[in-house]
C-alpha positions as CSV (number, residue, x, y, z in Angstrom):
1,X,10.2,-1.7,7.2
2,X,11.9,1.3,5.4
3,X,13.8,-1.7,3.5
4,X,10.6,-2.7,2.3
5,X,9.3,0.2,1.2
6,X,12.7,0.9,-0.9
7,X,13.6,-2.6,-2.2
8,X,10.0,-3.8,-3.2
9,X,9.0,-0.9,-5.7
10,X,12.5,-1.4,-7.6
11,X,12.3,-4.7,-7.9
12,X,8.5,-4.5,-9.1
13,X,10.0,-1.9,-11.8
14,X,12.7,-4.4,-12.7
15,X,10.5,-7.1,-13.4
16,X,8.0,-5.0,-15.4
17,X,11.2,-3.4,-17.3
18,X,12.1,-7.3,-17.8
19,X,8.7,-7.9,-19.4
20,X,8.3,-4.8,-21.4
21,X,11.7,-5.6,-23.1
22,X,10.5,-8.9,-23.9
23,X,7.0,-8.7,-25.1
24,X,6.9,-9.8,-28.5
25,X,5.5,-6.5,-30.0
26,X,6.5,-5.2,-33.6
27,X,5.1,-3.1,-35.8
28,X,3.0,-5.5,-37.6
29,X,1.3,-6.7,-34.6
30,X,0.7,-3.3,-33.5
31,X,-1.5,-2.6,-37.0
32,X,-3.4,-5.9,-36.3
33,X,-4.3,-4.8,-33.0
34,X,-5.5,-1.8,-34.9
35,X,-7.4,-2.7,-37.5
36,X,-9.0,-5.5,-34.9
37,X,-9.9,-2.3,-32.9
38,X,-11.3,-0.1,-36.0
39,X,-13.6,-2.7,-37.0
40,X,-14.9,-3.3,-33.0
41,X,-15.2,0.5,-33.2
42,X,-17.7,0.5,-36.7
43,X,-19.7,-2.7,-35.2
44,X,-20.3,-0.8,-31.6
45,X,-21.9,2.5,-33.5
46,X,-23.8,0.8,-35.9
């Protein structure tokens, strides 16, 4: 059980670690995503 309880947190964290090194994220996308966000932003207060 305690082997468990060690083992299946790392190897979640590993995988995650895997994924976050491969999402396809650069700084272009990243001022998309915020520009797409800005104008959701002015069309929910008006």
């Amino acid at each position: 059980m305690r082997a468990v309880e060690i083992a299946l947190p790392l190897l979640l964290c590993a995988i995650s670690l895997i994924f976050t090194l491969y999402y396809p994220l650069d700084e272009e996308r990243c001022l998309e995503i915020q520009a797409a966000l800005a104008e959701r932003n002015k069309k929910m207060d008006s």
